[in-house]
N, C-alpha and C positions, 0 to 999 in steps of 0.2 A: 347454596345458590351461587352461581358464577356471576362473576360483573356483567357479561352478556349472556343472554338468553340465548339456550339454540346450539351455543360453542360451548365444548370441552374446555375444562379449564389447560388439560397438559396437551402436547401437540404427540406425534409421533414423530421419527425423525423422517418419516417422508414427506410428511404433510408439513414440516420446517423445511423440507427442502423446496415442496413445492410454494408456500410463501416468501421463501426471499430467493429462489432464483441458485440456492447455491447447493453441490452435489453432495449429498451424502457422506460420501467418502473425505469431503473437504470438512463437514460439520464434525467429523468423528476427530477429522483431525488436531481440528480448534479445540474438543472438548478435550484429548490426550494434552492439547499443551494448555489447559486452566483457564482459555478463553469465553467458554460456555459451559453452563454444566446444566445436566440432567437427572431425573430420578429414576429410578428400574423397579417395574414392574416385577412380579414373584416370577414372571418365566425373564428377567433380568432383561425387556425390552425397555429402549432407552425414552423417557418421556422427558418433555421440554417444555417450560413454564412458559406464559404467553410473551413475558418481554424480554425472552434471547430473540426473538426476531428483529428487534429494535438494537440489541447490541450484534447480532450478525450481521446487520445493514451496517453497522457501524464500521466494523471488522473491513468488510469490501467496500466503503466508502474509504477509507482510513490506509489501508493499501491502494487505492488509485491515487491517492496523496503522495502516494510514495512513504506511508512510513512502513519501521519492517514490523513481525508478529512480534519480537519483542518488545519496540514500541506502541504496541498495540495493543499486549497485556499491559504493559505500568498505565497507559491509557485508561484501559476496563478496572485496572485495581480500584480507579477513586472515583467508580460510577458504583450507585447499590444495586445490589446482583440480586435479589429477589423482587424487584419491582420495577417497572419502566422509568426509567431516569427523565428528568424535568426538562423545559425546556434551557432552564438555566447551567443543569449540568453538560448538556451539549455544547452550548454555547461556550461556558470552561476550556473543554477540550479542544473544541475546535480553533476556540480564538487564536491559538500559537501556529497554526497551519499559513494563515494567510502569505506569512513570509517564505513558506515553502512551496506554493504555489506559485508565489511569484518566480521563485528559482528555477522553476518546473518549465515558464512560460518563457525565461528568457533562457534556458540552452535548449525547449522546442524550436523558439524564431532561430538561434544562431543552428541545430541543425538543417531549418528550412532554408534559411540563406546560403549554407553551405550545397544544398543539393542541386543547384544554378551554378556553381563557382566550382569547388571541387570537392569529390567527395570524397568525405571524410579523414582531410587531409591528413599524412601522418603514415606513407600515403600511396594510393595509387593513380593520381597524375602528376606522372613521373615528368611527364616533358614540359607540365607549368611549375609542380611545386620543389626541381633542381633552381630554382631563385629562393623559395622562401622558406625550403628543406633540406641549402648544401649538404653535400658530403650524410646527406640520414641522421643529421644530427636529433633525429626528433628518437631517434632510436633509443638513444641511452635514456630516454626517459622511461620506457618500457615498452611493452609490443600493444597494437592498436592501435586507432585514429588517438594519436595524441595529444594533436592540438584540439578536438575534443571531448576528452576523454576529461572531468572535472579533475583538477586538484586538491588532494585533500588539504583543508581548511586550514593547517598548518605552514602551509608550502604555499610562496606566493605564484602563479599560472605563470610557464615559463614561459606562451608563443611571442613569437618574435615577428610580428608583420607590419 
């Protein structure tokens, strides 16, 4: 007997896709890297227990975080993978986000503030930022909007304004 009446205990992957919104082709590919997994049918069609829906929601909440699929298996390793995870095991996971959020929110405002002023300096307004980017010096830092482009966490942010 199924915990609901009426529903299939394993999904198929379409009917996964069509529950969380996400393509086929992306579920397959989460399953090739350890992210979800599935059972096969004797004609080896892929079936999918009721709560990869809840860890696939996870997966595309989790990259709009901005973290990457690797951090997003070690993520899923320490949720249980045969059963819907708590509300407490979410809660786990997510707690560490908050500070990456915020990082998320403060280089959106400095690219919205930049998009009034100049964009994306580093640069091409050539005729305001020959003050605040003599001689192209933002060059040697590498090719792209430099001033902002983040620096990695080891290197203090070189702009100079």
């Amino acid at each position: 007997m199924h915990a609901y009446p009426g529903m299939d205990a394993l999904l198929t992957i379409g009917e996964l896709s069509r529950r969380t919104g996400v393509a086929t082709s992306a579920l397959r590919f989460y399953e090739e890297r350890g992210l979800i997994r599935s059972e096969r049918t004797s004609a080896r069609h892929r079936r999918f227990a009721r709560p990869v829906i809840r860890r696939v929601a996870f997966i595309v909440f989790a990259q709009r975080v901005g973290l990457s699929l690797e951090e997003v298996g070690r993520e899923l390793a320490r949720l249980p993978v045969d059963t819907v995870p708590s509300r407490q095991d979410w809660a786990r996971l997510s707690g560490t986000w908050s500070q990456r959020i915020d990082e998320r929110i403060a280089e959106l405002e400095r690219l919205k503030a930049g998009l009034t002023g100049c964009i994306s300096c580093g640069c091409l307004s050539l005729d305001r930022c020959r003050y605040v980017n003599p001689g192209d010096r933002a060059a040697a830092q590498g090719p792209g909007p430099r001033f902002w482009v983040r620096a990695p966490k080891h290197e203090p942010p070189t702009q100079e304004r």
